[in-house]
SEROPA-858789 format. One line per 4 residues: their letters; for each residue x, y, z of C-alpha. Coordinates in pm, whole numbers. Example, Ala and Ser with C-alpha at 12.3 -4.5 7.8 and 13.67 -1.06 7.14 Angstrom:
! SEROPA-858789
as> 1230:-450:780 | 1367:-106:714 $
! end
This chain:
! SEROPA-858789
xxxx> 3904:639:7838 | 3749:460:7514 | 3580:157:7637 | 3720:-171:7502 $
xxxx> 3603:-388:7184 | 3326:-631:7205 | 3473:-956:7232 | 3387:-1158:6879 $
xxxx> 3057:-1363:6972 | 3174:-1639:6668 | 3556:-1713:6790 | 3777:-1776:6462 $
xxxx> 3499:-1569:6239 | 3595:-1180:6147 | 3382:-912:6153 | 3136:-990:6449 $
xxxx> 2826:-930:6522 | 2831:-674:6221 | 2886:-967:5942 | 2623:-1145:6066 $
xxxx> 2387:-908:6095 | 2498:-806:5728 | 2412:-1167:5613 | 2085:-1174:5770 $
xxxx> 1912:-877:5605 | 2072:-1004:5267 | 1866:-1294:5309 | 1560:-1043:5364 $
xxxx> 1612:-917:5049 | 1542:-1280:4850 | 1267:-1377:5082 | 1020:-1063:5108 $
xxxx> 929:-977:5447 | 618:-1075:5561 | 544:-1386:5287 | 842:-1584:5354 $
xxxx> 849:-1699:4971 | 914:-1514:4649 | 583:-1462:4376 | 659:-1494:4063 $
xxxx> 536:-1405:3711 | 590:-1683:3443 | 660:-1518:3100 | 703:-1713:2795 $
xxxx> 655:-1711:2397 | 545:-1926:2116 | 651:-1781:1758 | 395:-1923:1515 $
xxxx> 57:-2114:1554 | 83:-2321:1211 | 439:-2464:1299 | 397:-2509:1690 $
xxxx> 156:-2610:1908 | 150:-2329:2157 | -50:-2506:2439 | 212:-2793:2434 $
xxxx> 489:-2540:2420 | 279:-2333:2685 | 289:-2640:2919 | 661:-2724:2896 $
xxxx> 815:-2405:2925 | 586:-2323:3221 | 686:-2684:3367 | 1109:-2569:3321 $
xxxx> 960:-2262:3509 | 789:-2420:3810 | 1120:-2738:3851 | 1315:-2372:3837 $
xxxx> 1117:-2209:4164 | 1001:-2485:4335 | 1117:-2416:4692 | 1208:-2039:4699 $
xxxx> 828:-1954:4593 | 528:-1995:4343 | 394:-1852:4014 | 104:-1651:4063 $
xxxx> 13:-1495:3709 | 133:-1606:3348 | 237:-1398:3047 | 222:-1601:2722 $
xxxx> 275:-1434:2361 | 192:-1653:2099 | 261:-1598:1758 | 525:-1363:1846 $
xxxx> 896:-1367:1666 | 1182:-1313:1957 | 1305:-1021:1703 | 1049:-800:1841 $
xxxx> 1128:-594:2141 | 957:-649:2479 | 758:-365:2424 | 567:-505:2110 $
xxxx> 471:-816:2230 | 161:-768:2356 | 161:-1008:2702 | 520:-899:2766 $
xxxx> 422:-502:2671 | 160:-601:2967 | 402:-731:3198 | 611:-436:3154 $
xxxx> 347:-177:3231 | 301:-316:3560 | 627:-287:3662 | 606:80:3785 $
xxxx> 313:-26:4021 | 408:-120:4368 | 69:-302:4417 | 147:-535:4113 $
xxxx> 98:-876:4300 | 444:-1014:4230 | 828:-1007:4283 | 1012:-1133:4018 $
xxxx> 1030:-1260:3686 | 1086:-1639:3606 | 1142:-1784:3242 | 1155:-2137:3082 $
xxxx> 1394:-2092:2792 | 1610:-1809:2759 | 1542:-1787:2337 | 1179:-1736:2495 $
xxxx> 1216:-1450:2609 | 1540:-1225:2468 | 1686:-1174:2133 | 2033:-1006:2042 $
xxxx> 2047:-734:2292 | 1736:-737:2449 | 1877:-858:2772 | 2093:-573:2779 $
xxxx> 1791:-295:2760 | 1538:-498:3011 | 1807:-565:3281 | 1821:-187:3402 $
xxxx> 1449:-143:3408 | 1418:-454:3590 | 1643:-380:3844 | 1510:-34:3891 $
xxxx> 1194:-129:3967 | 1264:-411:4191 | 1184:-702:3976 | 1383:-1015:4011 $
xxxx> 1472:-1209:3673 | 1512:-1613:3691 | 1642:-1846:3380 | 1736:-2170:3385 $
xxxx> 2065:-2102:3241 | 2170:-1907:3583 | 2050:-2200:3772 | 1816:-1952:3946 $
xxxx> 1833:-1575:4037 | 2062:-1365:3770 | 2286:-1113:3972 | 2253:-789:3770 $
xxxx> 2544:-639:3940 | 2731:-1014:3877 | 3013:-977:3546 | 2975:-1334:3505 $
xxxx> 2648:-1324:3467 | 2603:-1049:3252 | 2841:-1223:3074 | 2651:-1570:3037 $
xxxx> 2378:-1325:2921 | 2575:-1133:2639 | 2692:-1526:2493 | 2310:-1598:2540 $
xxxx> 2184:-1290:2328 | 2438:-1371:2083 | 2327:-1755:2020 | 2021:-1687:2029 $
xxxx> 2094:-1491:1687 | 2266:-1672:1566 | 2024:-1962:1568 | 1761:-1732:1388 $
xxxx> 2028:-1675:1133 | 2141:-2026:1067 | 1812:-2129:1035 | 1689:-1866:804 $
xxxx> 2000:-1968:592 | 1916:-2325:599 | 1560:-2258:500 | 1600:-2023:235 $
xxxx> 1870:-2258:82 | 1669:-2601:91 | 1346:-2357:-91 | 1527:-2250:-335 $
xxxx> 1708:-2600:-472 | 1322:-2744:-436 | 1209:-2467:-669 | 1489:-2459:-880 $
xxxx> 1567:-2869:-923 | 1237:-3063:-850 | 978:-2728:-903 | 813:-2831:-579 $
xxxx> 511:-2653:-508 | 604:-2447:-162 | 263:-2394:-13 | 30:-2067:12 $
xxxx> -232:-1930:-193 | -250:-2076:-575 | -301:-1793:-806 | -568:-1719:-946 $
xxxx> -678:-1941:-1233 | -538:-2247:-1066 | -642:-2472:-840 | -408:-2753:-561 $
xxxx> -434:-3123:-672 | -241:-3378:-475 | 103:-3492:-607 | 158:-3809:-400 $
xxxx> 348:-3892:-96 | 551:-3589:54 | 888:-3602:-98 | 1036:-3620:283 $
xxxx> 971:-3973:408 | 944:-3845:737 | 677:-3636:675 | 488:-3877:435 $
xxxx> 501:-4181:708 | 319:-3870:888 | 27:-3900:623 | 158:-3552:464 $
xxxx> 102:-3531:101 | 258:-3290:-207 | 39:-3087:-420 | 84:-2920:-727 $
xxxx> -90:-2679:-959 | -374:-2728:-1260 | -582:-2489:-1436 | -881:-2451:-1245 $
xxxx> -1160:-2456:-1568 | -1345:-2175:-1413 | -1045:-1908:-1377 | -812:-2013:-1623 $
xxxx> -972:-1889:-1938 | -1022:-1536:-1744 | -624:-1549:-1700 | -569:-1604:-2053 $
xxxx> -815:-1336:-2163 | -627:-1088:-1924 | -309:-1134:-2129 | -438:-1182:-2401 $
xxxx> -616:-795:-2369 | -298:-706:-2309 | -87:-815:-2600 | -378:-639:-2796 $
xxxx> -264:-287:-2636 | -561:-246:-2399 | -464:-69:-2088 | -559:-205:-1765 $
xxxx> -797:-17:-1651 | -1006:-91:-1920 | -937:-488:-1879 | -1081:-400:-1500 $
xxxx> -1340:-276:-1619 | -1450:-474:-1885 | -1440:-777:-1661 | -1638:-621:-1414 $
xxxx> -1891:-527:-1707 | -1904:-893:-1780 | -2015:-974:-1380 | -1728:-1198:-1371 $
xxxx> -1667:-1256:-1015 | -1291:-1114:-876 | -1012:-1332:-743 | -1109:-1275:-394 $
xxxx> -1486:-1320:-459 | -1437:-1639:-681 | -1225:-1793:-368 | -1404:-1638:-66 $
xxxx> -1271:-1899:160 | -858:-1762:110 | -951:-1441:63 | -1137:-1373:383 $
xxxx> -917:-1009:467 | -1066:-905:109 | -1400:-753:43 | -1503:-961:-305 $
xxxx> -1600:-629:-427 | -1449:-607:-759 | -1147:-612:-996 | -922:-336:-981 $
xxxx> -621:-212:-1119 | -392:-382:-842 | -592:-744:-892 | -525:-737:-1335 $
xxxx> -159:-608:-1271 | -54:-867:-965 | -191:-1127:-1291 | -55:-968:-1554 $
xxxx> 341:-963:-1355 | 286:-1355:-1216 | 556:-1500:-1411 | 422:-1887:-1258 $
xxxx> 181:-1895:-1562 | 443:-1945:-1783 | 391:-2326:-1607 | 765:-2238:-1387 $
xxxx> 759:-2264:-1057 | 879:-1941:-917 | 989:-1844:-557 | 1198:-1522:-381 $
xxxx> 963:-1308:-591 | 923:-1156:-253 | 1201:-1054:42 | 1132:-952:394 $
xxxx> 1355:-696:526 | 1453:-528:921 | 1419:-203:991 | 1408:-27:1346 $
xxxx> 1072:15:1451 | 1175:359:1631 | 1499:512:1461 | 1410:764:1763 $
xxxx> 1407:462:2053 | 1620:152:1887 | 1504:-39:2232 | 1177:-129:2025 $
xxxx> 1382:-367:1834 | 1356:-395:1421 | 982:-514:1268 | 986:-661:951 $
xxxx> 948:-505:597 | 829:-684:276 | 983:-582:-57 | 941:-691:-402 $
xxxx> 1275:-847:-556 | 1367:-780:-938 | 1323:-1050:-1164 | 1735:-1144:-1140 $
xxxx> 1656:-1242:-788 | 1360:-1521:-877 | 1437:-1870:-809 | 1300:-2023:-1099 $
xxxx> 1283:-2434:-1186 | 1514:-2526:-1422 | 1198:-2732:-1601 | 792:-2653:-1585 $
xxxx> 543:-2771:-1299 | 255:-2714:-1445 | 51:-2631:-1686 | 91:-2308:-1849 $
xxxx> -176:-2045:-1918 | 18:-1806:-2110 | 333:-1895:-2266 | 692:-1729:-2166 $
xxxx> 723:-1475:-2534 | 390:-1377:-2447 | 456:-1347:-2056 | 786:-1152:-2096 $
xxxx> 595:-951:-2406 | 322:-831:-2147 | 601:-740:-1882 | 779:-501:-2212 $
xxxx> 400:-358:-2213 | 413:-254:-1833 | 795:-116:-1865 | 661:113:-2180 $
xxxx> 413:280:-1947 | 705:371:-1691 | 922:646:-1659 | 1156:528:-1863 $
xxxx> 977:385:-2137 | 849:509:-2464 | 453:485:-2436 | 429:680:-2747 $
xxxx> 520:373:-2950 | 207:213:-2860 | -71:323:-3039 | -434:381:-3025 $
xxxx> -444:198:-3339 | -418:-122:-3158 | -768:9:-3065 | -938:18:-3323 $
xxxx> -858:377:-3417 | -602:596:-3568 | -533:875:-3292 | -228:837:-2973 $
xxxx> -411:751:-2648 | -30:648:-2431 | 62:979:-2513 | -185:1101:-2309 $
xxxx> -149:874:-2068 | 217:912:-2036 | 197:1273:-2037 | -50:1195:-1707 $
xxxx> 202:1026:-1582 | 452:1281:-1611 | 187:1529:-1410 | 184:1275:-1133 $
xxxx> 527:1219:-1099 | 583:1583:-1084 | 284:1693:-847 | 498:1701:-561 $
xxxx> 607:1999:-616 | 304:2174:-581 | 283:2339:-928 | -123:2425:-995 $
xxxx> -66:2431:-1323 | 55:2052:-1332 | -283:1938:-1127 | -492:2052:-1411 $
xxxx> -287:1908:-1670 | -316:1585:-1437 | -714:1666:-1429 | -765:1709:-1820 $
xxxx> -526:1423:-1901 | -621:1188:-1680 | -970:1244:-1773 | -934:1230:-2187 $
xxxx> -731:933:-2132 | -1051:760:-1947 | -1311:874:-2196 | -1075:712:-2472 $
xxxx> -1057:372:-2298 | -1447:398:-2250 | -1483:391:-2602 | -1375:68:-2654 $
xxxx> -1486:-134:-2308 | -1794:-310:-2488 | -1538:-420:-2762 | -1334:-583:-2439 $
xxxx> -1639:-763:-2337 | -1785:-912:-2635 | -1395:-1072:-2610 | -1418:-1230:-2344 $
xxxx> -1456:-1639:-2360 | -1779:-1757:-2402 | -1930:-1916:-2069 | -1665:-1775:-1847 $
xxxx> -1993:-1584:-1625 | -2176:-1952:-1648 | -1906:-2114:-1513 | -1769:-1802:-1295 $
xxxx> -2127:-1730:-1138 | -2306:-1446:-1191 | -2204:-1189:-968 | -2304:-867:-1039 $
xx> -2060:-689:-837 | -1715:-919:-925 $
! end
């Protein structure tokens, strides 16, 4: 005969001694055995260190963190990425990269996961592709916006996570939008200098009060551009070299003939990723296709543009790209903001110079002649061209026409490299220093 049921030990309550036995080792699980209180890991991210201050953003997010755990445990190690945009993936960041690596370790020191700001910490989908490795390894995951513990298995969290991701984009886009729009009616209607490097031959002086009274009862100031007497007249040299027909190469070298000290060497103090050692090809061009000495202020020259890191492993996220846009996509001020150094015929005449040498210009229309000399060097050099464009395809013939080209076109241009430096402005290597090397 089966023997009878257990009477219920909670009258009124169903399930028994089962249910609460149930509800006991769920509590187990929040409360690891043994300790009693949960260890967490505070993670949390700055983006920039010129427009924040990352140990007072440091401080408050870890303060959200603490009010968020105080009671159900402590924080017993900190993971901080500063300087690091939210678009990147966990796994580029390097504190978060850390914090991620110890996950597989069951001697990490730690139990779960606790964040100040969502934005801090996930981006678009990124809460999607974290979630399942948290949970797999055992790692609790606490936001303020869940009021505590997020429930992985929980829709409505998951949903409150999804909406999350998704503002959290679309505040990166809005504000993106909002800056790129207010840059480009300050360039275009008031030909506000923007900030950065000057170029070369140029030098900051102060403007007044910051447009934005906000920022001028801060003690902020505007600057603008003037010729810096020291670099200018090299600028105007350049293009003028130019306009004559001389190729660049031979401006490079002509002005490191002259010991007239690079960009980078001239301004040592902005240029401290650069070596100083010399001009080269890359330095006269980036001068010769700076449309701001026309005296215009000039902005979007530049884009930056997402790409996935990993088209293998899209969890990596997207890194950023920079591209060069095409003249129609300049912002440029409707009136000049400074003084020019080359006027705009002669500007837009030097660019017609550069598109000749291209693969779909003419170079044979300009002539040695311009030289000093009656035979066709840009034929030469075009033809070079040609052998360079075509190399790819592995044709030994068309690496010694490459070879022989390249190498009449150079003994050409050496020809006339003292007439290039008895051209260039008197004083500029007083005034410039005397710098052997550039």
């Amino acid at each position: 005969m089966a023997a009878p049921f257990a009477p219920d030990p909670e009258p009124g309550r169903g399930g028994g001694a089962l249910v609460s036995w149930a509800e006991r080792t769920a509590r187990w699980d929040r409360r690891p055995a043994g300790r009693g209180m949960v260890r967490f890991v505070f993670y949390g991210r700055v983006s920039t260190e010129d427009w924040q201050d990352p140990v007072t953003s440091r401080a408050r997010q870890r303060e959200q963190a603490e009010a968020l755990v105080r009671g159900h445990g402590q924080i017993v190690a900190d993971f901080f990425d500063v300087g690091q945009t939210r678009k990147l993936a966990w796994a580029c960041r390097p504190q978060s990269a850390t914090l991620v690596a110890q996950l597989a370790d069951p001697d990490r020191g730690w139990d779960a996961i606790v964040i100040g700001e969502y934005e801090r910490a996930f981006y678009g989908s990124q809460y999607a592709a974290m979630a399942p490795l948290f949970e797999h390894y055992g790692a609790q995951l606490w936001m303020p916006e869940t009021g505590g513990r997020v429930d992985y298995q929980c829709e409505h969290d998951e949903k409150t996570m999804t909406v999350l991701g998704l503002s959290s984009k679309r505040e990166i886009t809005r504000t993106s939008i909002r800056v790129r729009t207010a840059m480009a009616a300050q360039t275009r209607e008031q030909g506000r200098y923007l900030g950065g490097r000057p170029p070369y031959g140029y030098r900051l002086a102060d403007a007044g009060p910051h447009p934005n009274k906000a920022h001028a009862a801060w003690g902020r100031r505007a600057y603008r551009l003037e010729p810096d007497p020291a670099a200018a007249p090299v600028v105007r040299w350049i293009f003028a070299q130019r306009l004559a027909g001389h190729s660049v190469a031979r401006i490079a070298r002509a002005l490191n003939e002259a010991g007239v000290p690079c960009p980078s060497a001239a301004d040592p103090g902005r240029n401290k990723h650069r070596t100083g050692a010399g001009w080269t090809l890359g330095t006269v061009t980036t001068i010769l296709q700076n449309p701001r000495y026309t005296g215009r202020q000039v902005w979007n020259r530049q884009r930056t543009d997402t790409e996935l890191a990993d088209p293998g492993n899209v969890t990596l996220g997207h890194k950023s790209v920079p591209r060069w846009n095409l003249p129609d996509g300049w912002v440029i001020s409707n009136r000049p903001a400074h003084p020019a150094l080359v006027s705009e015929a002669d500007f837009i005449a030097a660019q017609d110079i550069n598109a000749a040498f291209g693969p779909y210009g003419n170079g044979s229309r300009l002539r040695a002649s311009r030289f000093g000399c009656n035979h066709e060097v840009t034929a030469v050099q075009t033809v070079t061209l040609s052998a360079v464009r075509n190399y790819r395809f592995g044709d030994p013939a068309l690496m010694f026409l490459f070879c022989f080209a390249g190498s009449l076109a150079y003994q050409t241009d050496q020809i006339h490299v003292n007439l290039a430096i008895e051209n260039l402005p008197r004083g500029i290597s007083h005034h410039m220093g005397t710098d052997e090397n550039g």
